[in-house]
SERO-4910 file (N, C-alpha, C, O; in steps of 0.05 Angstrom, whole numbers):
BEGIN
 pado doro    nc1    nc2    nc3   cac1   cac2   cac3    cc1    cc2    cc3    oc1    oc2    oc3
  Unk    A     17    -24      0      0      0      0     17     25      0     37     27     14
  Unk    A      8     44    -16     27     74    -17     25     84     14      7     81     31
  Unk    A     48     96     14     54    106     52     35    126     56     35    133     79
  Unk    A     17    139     42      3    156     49    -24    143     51    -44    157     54
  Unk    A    -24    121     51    -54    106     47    -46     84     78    -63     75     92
  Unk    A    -30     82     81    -27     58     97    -40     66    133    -53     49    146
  Unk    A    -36     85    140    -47     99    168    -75     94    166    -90     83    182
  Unk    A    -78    105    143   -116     96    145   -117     66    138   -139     58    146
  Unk    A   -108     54    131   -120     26    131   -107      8    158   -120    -12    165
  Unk    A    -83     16    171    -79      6    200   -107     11    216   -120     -5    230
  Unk    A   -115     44    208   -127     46    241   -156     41    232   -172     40    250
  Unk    A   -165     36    205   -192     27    199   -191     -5    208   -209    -20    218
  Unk    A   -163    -10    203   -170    -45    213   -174    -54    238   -184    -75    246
  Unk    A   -162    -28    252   -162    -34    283   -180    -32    297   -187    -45    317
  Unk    A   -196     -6    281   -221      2    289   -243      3    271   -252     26    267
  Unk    A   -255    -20    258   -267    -17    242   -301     -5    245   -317      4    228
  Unk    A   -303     -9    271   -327     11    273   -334     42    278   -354     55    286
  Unk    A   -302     46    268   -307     75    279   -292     90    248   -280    111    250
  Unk    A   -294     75    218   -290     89    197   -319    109    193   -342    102    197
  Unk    A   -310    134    186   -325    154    183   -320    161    160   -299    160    147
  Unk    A   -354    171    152   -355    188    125   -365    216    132   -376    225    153
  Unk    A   -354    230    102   -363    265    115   -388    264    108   -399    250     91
  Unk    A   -401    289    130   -429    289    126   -427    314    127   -450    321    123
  Unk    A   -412    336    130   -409    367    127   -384    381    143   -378    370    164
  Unk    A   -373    396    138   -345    404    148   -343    402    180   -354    416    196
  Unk    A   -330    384    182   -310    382    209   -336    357    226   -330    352    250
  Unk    A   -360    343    216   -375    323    223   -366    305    206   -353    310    185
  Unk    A   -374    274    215   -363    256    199   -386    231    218   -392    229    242
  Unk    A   -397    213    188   -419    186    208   -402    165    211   -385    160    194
  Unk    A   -404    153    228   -381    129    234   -393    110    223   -416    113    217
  Unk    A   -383     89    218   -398     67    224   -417     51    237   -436     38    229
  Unk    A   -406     56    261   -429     54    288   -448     65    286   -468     55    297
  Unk    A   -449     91    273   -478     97    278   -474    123    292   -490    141    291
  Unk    A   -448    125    307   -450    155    321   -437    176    293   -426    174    271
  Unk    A   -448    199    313   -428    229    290   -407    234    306   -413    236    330
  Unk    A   -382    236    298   -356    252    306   -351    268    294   -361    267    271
  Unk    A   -333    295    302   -333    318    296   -295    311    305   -284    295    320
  Unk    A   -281    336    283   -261    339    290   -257    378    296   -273    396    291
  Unk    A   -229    381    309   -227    409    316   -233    427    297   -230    421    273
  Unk    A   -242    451    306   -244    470    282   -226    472    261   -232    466    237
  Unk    A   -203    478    267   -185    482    252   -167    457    239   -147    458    224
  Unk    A   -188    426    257   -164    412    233   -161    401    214   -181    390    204
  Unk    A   -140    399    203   -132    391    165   -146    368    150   -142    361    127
  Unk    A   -168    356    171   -178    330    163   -213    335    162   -231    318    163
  Unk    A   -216    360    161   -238    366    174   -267    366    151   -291    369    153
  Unk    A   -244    360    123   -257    364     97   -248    339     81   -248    338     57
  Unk    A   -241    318    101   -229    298     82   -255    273     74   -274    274     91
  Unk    A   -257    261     60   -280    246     49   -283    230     69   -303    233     84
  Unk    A   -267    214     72   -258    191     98   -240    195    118   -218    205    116
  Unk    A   -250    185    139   -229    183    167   -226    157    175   -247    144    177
  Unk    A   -200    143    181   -197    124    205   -193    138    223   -173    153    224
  Unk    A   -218    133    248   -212    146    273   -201    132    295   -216    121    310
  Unk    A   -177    131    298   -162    117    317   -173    125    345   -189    110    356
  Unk    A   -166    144    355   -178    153    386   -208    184    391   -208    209    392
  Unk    A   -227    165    392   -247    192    398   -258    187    419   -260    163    422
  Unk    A   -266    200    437   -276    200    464   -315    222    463   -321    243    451
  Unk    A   -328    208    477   -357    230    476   -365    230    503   -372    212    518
  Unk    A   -362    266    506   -373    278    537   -399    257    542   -415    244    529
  Unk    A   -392    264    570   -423    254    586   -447    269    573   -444    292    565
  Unk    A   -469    256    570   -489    268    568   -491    280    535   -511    290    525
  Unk    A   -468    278    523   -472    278    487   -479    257    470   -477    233    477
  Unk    A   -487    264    444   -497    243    430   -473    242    409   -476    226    391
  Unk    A   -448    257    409   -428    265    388   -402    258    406   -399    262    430
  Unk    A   -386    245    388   -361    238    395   -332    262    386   -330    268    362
  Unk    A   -321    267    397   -304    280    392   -278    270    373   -274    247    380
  Unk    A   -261    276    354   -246    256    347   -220    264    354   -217    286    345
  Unk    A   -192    254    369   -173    259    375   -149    257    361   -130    272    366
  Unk    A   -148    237    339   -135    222    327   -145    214    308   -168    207    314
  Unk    A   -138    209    279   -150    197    258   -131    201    227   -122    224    223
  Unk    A   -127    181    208   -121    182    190   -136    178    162   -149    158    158
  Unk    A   -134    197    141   -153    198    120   -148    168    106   -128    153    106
  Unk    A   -173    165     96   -185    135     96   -201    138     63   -203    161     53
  Unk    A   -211    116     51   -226    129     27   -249    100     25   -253     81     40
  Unk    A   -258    109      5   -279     72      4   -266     52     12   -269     39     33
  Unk    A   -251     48     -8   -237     23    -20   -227     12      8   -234    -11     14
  Unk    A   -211     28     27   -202     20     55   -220     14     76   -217     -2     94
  Unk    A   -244     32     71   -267     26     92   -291     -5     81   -310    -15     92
  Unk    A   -279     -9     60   -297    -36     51   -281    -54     56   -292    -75     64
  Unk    A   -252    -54     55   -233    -81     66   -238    -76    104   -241    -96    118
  Unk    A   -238    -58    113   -238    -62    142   -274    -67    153   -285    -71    174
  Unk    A   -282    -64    121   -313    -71    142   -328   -106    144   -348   -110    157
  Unk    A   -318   -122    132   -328   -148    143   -360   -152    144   -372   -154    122
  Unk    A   -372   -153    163   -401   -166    160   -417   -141    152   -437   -140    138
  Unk    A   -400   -115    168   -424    -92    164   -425    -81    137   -430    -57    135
  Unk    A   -421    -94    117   -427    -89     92   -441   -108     74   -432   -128     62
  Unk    A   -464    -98     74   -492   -100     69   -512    -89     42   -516    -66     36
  Unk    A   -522   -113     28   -537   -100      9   -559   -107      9   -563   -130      5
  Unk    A   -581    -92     15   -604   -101     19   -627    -82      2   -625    -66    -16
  Unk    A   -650    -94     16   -674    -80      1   -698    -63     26   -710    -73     45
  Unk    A   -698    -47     22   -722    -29     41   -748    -15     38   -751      7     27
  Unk    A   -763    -26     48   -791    -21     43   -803     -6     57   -817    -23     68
  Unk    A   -812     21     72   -824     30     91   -840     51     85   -841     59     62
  Unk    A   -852     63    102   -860     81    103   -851    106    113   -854    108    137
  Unk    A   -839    129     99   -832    154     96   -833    174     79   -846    169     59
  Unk    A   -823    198     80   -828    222     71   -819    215     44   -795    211     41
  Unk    A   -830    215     30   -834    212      0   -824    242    -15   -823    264     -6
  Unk    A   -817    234    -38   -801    266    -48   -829    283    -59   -829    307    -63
  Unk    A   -850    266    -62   -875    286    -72   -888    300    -47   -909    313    -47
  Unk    A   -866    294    -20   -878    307      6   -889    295     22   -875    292     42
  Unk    A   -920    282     24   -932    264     40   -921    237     40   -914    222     21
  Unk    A   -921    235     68   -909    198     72   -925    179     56   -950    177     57
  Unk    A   -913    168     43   -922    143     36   -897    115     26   -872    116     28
  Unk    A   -908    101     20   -886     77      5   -860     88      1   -858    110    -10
  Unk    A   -840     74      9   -825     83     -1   -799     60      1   -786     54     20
  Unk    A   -797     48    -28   -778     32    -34   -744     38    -51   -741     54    -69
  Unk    A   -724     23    -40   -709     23    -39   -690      8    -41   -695    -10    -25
  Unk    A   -667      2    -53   -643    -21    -60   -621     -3    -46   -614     18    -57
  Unk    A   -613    -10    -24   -586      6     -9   -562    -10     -4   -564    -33      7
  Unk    A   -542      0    -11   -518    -13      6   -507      4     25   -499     28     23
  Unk    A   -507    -16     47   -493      7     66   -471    -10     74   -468    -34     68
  Unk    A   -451     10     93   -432      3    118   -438      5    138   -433     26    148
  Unk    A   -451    -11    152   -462     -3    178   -486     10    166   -501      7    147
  Unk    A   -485     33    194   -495     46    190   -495     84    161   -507    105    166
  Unk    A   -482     79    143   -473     87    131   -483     83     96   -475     65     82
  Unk    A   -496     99     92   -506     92     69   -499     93     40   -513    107     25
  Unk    A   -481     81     31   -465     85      5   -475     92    -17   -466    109    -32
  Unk    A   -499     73    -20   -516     79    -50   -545     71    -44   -556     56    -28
  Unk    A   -556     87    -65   -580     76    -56   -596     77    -82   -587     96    -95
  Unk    A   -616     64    -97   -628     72   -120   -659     64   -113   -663     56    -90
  Unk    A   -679     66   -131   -719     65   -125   -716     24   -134   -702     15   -152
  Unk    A   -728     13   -121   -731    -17   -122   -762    -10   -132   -780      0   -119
  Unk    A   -759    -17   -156   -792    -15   -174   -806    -37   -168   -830    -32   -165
  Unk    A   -798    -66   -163   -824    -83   -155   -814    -97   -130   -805   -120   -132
  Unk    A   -814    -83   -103   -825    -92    -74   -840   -115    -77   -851   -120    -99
  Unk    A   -842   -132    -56   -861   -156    -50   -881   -152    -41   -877   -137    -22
  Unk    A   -907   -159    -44   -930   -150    -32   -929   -146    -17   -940   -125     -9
  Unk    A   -907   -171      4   -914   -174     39   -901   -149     41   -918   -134     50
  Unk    A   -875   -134     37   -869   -115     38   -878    -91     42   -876    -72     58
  Unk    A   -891    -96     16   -911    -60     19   -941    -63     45   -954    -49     61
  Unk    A   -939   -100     35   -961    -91     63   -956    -80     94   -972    -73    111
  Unk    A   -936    -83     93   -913    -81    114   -915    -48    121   -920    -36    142
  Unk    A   -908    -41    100   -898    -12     99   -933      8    105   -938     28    119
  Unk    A   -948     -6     91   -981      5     92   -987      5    115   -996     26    125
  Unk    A   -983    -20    129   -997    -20    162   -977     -1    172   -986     19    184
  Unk    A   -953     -5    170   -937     18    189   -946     43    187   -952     55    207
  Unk    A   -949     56    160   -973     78    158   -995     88    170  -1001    110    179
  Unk    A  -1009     61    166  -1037     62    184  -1035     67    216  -1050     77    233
  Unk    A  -1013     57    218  -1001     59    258  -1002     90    259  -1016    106    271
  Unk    A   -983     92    245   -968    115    251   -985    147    243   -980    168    254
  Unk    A  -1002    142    222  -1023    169    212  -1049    161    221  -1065    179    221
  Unk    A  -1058    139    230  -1082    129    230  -1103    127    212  -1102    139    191
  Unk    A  -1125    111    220  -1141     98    196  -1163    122    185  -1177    120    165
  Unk    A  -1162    144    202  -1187    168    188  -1169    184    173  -1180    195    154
  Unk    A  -1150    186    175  -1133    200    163  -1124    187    129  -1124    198    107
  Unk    A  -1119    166    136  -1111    154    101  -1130    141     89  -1129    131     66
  Unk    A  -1150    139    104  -1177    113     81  -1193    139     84  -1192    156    103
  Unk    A  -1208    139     61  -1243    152     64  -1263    148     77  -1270    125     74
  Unk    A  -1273    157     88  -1298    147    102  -1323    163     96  -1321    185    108
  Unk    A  -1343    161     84  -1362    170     78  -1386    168     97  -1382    156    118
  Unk    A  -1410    180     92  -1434    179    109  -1434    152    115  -1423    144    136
  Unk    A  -1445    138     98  -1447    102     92  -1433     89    109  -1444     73    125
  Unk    A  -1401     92    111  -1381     74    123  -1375     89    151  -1366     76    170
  Unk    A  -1380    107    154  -1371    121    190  -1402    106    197  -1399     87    211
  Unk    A  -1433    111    189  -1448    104    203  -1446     73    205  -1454     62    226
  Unk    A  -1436     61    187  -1441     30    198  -1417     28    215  -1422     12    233
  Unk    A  -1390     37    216  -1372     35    243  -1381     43    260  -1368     37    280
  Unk    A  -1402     58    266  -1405     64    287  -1420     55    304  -1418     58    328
  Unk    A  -1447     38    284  -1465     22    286  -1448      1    302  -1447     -1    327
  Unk    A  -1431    -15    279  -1418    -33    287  -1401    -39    315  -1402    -60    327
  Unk    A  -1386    -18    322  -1375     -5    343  -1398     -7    368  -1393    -21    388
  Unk    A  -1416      4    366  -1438      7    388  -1443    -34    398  -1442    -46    419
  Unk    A  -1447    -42    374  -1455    -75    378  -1434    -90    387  -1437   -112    397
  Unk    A  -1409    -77    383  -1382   -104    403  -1372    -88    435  -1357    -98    452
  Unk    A  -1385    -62    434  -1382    -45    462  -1408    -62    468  -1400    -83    478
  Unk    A  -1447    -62    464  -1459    -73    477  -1460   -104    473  -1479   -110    487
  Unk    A  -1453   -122    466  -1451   -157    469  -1427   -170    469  -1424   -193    475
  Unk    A  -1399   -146    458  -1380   -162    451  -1380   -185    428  -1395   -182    409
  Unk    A  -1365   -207    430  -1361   -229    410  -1393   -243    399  -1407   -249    419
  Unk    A  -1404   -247    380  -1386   -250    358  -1374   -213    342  -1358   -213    323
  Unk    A  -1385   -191    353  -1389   -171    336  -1357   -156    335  -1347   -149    356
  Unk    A  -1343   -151    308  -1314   -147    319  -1308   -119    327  -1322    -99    325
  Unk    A  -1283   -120    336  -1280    -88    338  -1268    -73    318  -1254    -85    302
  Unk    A  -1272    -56    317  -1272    -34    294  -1259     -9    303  -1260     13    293
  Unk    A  -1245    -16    325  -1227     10    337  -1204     16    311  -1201     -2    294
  Unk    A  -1192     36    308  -1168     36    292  -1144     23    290  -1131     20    270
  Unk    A  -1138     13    321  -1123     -8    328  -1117    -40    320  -1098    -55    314
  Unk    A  -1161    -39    324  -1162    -72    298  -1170    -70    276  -1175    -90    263
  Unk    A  -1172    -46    265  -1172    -40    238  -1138    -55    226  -1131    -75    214
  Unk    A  -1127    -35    237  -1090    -40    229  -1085    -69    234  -1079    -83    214
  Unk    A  -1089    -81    260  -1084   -103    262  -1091   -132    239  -1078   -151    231
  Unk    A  -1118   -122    233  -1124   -141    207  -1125   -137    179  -1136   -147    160
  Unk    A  -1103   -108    184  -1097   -100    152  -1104   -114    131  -1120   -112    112
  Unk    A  -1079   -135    145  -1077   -161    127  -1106   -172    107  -1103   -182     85
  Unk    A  -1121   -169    115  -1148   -193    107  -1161   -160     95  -1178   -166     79
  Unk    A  -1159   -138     96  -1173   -121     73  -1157   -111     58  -1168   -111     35
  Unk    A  -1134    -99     57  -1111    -86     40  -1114    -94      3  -1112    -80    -17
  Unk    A  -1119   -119      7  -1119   -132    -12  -1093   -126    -37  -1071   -137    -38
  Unk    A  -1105   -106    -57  -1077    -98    -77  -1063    -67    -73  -1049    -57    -90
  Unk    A  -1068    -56    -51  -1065    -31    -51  -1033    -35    -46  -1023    -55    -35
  Unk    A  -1017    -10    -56   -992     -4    -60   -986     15    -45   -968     11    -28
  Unk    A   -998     42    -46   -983     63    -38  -1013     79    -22  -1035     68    -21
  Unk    A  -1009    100    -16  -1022    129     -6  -1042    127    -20  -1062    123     -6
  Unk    A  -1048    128    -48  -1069    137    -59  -1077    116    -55  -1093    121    -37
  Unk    A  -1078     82    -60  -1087     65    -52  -1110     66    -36  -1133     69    -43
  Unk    A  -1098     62    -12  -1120     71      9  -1131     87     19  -1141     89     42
  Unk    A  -1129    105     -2  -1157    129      1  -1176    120    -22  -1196    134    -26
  Unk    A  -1172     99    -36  -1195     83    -57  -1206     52    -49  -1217     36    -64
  Unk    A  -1199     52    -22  -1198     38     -4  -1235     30      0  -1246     47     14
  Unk    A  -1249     14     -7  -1280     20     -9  -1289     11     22  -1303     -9     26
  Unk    A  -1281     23     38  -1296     19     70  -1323     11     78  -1326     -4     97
  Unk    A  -1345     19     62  -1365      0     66  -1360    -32     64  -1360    -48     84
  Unk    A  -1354    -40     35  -1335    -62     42  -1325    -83     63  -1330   -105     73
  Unk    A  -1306    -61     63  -1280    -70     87  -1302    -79    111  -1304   -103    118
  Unk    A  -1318    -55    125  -1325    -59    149  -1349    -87    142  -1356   -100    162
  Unk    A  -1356    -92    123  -1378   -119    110  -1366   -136    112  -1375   -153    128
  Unk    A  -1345   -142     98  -1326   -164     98  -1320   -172    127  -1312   -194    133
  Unk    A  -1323   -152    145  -1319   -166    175  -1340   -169    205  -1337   -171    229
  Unk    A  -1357   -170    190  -1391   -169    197  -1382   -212    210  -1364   -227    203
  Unk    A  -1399   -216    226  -1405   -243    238  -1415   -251    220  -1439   -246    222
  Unk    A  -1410   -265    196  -1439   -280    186  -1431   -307    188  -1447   -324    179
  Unk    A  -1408   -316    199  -1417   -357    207  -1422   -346    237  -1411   -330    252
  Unk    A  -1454   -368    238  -1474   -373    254  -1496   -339    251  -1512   -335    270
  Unk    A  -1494   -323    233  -1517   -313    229  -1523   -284    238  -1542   -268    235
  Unk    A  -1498   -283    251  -1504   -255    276  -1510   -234    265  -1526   -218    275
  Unk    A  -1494   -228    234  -1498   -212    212  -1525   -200    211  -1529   -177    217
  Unk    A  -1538   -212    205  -1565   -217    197  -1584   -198    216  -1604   -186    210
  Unk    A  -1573   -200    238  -1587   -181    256  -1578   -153    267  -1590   -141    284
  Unk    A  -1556   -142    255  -1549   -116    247  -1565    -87    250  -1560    -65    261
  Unk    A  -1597   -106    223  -1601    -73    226  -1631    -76    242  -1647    -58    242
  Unk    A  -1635    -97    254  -1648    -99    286  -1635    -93    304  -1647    -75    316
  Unk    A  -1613    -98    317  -1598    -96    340  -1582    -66    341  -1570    -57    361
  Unk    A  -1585    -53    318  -1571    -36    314  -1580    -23    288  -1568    -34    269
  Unk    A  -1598     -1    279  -1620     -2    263  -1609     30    257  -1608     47    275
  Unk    A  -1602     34    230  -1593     59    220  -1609     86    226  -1601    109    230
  Unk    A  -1635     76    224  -1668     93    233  -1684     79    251  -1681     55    258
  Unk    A  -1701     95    258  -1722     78    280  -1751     99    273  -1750    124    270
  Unk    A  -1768     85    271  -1797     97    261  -1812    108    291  -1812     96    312
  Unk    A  -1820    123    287  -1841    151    309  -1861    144    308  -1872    138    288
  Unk    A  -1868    143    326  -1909    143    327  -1919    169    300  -1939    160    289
  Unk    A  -1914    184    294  -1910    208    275  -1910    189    244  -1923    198    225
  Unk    A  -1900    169    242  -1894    165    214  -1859    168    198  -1849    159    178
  Unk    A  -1847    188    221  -1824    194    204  -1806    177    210  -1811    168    232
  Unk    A  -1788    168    201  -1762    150    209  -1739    163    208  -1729    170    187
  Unk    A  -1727    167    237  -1713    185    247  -1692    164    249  -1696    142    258
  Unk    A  -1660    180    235  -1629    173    238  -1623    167    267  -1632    182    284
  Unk    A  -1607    145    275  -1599    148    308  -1575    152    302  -1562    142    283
  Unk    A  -1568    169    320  -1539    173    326  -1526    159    340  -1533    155    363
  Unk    A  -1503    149    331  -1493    126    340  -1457    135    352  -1442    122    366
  Unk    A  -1454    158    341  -1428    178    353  -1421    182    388  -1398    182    398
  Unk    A  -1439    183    398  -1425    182    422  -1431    166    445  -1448    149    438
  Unk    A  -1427    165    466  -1422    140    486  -1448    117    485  -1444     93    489
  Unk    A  -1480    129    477  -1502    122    486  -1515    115    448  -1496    106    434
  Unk    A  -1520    115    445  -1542    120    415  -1565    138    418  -1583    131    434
  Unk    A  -1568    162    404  -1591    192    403  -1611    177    382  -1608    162    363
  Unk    A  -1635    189    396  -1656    191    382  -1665    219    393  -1670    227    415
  Unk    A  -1665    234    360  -1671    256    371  -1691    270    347  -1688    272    323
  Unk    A  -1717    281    369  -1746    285    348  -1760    304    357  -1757    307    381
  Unk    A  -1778    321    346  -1793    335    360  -1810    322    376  -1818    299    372
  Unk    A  -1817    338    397  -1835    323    421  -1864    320    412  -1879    306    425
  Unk    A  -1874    336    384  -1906    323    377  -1903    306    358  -1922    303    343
  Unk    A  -1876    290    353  -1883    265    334  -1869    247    347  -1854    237    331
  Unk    A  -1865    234    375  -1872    221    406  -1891    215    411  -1896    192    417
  Unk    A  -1910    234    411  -1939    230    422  -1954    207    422  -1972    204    405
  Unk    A  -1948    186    441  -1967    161    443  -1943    141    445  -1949    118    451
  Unk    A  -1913    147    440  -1898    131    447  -1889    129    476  -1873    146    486
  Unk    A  -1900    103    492  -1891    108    519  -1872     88    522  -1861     92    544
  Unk    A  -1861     65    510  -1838     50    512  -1818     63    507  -1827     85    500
  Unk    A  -1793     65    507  -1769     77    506  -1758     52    484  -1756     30    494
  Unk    A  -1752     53    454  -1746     38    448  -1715     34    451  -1697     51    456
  Unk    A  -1714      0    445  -1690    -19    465  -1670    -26    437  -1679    -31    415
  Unk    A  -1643    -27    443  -1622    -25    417  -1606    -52    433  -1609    -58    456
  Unk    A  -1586    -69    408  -1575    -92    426  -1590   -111    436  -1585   -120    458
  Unk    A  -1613   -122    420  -1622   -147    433  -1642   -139    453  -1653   -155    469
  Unk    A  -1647   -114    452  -1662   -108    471  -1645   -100    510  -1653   -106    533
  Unk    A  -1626    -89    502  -1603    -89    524  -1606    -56    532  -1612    -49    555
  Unk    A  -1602    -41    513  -1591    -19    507  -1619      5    501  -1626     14    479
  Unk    A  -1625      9    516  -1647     36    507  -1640     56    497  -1616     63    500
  Unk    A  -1657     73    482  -1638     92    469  -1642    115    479  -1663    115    490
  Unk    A  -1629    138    481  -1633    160    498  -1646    184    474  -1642    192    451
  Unk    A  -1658    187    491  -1680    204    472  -1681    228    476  -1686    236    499
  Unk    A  -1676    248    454  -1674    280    466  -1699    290    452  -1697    293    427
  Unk    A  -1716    294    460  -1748    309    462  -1735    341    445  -1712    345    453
  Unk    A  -1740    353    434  -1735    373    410  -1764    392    410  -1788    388    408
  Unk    A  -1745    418    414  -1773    436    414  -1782    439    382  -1772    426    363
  Unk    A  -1801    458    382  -1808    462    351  -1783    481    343  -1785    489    319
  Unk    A  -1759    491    357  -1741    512    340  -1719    490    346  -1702    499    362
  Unk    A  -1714    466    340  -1704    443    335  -1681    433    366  -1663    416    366
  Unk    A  -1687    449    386  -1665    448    404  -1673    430    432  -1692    440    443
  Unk    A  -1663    404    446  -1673    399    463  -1683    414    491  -1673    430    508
  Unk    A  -1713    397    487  -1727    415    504  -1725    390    538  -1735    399    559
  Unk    A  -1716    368    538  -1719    341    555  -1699    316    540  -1700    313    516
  Unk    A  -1683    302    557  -1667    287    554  -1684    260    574  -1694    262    597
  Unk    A  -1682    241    561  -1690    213    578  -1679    185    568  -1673    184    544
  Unk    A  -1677    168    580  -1671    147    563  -1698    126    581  -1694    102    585
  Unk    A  -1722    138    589  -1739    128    600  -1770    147    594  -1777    167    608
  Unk    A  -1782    140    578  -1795    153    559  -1822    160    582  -1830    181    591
  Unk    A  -1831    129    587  -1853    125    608  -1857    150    628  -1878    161    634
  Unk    A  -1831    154    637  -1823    172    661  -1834    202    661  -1845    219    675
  Unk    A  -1821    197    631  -1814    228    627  -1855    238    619  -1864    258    629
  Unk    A  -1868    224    603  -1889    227    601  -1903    234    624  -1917    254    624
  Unk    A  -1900    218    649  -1912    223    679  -1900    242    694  -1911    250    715
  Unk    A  -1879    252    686  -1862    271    704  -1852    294    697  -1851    315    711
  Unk    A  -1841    289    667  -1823    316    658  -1841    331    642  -1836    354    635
  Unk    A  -1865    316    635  -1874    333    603  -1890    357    617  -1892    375    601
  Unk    A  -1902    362    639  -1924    378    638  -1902    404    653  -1915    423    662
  Unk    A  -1877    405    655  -1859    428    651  -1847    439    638  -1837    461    639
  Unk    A  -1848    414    620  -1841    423    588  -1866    436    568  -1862    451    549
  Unk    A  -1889    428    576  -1912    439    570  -1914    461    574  -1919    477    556
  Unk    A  -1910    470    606  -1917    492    615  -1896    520    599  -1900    544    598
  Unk    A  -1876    505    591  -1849    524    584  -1858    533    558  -1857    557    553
  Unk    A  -1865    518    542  -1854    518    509  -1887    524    502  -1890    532    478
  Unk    A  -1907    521    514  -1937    520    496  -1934    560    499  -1941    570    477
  Unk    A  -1929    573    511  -1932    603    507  -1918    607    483  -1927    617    462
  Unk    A  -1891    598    489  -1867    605    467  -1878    599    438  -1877    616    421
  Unk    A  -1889    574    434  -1911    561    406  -1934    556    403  -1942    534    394
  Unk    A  -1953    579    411  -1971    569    417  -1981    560    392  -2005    557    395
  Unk    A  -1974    552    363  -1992    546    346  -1980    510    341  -1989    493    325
  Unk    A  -1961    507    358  -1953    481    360  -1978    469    377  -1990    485    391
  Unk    A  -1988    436    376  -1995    419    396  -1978    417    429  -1953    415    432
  Unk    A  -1999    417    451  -1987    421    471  -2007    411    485  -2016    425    502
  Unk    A  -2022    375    478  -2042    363    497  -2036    360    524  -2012    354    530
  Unk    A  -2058    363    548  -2055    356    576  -2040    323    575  -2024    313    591
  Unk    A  -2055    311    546  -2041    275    555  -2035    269    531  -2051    261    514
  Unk    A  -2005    274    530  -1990    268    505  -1985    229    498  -1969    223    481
  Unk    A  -2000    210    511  -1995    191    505  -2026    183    488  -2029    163    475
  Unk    A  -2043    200    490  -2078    193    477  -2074    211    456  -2092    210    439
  Unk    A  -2057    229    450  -2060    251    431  -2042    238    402  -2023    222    402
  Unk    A  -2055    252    378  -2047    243    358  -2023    256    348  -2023    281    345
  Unk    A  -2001    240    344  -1975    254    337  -1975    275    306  -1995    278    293
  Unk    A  -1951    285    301  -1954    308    287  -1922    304    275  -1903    314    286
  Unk    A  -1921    291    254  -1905    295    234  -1890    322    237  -1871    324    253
  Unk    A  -1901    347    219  -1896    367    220  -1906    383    230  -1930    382    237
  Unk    A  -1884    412    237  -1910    441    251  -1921    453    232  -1917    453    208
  Unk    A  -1941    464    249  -1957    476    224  -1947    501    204  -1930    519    207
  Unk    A  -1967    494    181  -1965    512    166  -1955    547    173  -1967    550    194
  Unk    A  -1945    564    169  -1941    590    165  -1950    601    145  -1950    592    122
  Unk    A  -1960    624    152  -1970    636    135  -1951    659    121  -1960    673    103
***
């Protein structure tokens, strides 16, 4: 070896985890994985490669200092590197050059920790990208990268309400076991845009109970609408802790059961709605509220409307679709 090459290939051999490449004037990545820095002013501080014979790192730093070291180049850091030279393939999820994270494949050789080359790996393995998708899904979560439309939030939520009230067979649908069973909906999706074409009604169907039947009882146990003594069939809300039914109080009139959600488990909480659409009484006990709450709610709201219905016995009185006409 020429005498000017030989220092760096002693002290790369000696220390082969501590060959460094430059990463900007007077920093350098080792091998290992740490950054060393040499003095301001010294002569090595711009050199491509270092064998760093002696570096030492303060308490409490993430940077090594370098004390000692002789300029080094590839060719010497590939004979002193042994196993840590590596060619592999990488699949993950990161910042993509169009900006938003997504897929992102790769053919790299490194040293260690040290990345020599790197070029785009055009056909990844499925398992791979599926790999890289769920890590996505972890990491941005599932409202964030799939669509969810009216259709698919109300039946998760539906769905959701039915494994919070009976549990098994009904699955969960948290975002957690969304990710977890990637696997079984992902199907051909590749990248970002993928799974925002992701058809979620679908997805959440495909994981419905249907061996032994449980399916089937969905939109009984858990019923998108529920019909009024009135005629109308009113949306339940299925968003937060309880399930809403929420209606004006003269198309009630004659309903004194509180209807029951879940097999009949789960009553639904019912918010009584004045005629200027705002609750006027909250119950999840309808009976009650007929015997107890309504004739204060009567007393309140019949001045405020008087061209609304406002019977002494709202369970004999005929319900009312709509308010009346205006003139």
């Amino acid at each position: 070896w020429p005498e000017g090459r030989a220092a760096g290939l002693v002290a790369a051999l000696a220390h082969p985890d501590r060959v460094g490449r430059h990463r900007s004037p007077g920093t350098f990545l080792m091998v290992s994985g740490t950054r060393a820095t040499t003095a301001a002013e010294s002569p090595l501080r711009d050199a491509p490669w270092l064998a760093i014979a002696v570096a030492d790192r303060p308490a409490g730093s993430a940077t090594a200092v370098i004390r000692l070291a002789a300029v080094a180049d590839e060719e010497i850091a590939l004979l002193a590197s042994g196993a840590s030279h590596a060619l592999g393939e990488e699949v993950r999820w990161a910042p993509a050059p169009a900006g938003a994270p997504d897929v992102v494949a790769r053919r790299i050789e490194r040293l260690g920790r040290i990345v020599l080359r790197e070029e785009p790996l055009r056909s990844p393995s499925a398992e791979a990208v599926r790999g890289a998708l769920t890590e996505g899904l972890r990491r941005e979560g599932v409202d964030a990268l799939l669509e969810w439309g009216r259709a698919a939030r109300g039946l998760r939520e539906r769905m959701a309400f039915l494994h919070d009230a009976l549990g098994d067979p009904w699955p969960d649908v948290s975002d957690e076991a969304l990710v977890a069973r990637a696997d079984e909906w992902l199907g051909d999706a590749r990248n970002r845009a993928d799974l925002a074409r992701v058809d979620t009604v679908r997805l959440l169907t495909s994981l419905l109970p249907w061996t032994g039947g449980a399916a089937a009882r969905l939109d009984e146990w858990a019923p998108e609408r529920v019909e009024v003594p009135s005629g109308a069939r009113i949306r339940v809300d299925y968003s937060g802790e309880r399930p809403v039914l929420a209606a004006r109080v003269q198309e009630l009139f004659g309903m004194e059961e509180t209807p029951a959600l879940a097999d009949g488990r789960v009553p639904l909480v019912v918010h009584l709605l004045s005629p200027a659409g705002r609750p006027a009484a909250v119950t999840a006990d309808l009976a009650s509220f007929w015997r107890e709450g309504y004739r204060a709610v009567r007393a309140e709201l019949r001045g405020r409307y008087p061209r609304h219905a406002w019977p002494e016995d709202p369970l004999t009185a005929e319900p009312v679709r709509r308010g009346p006409r205006r003139g």
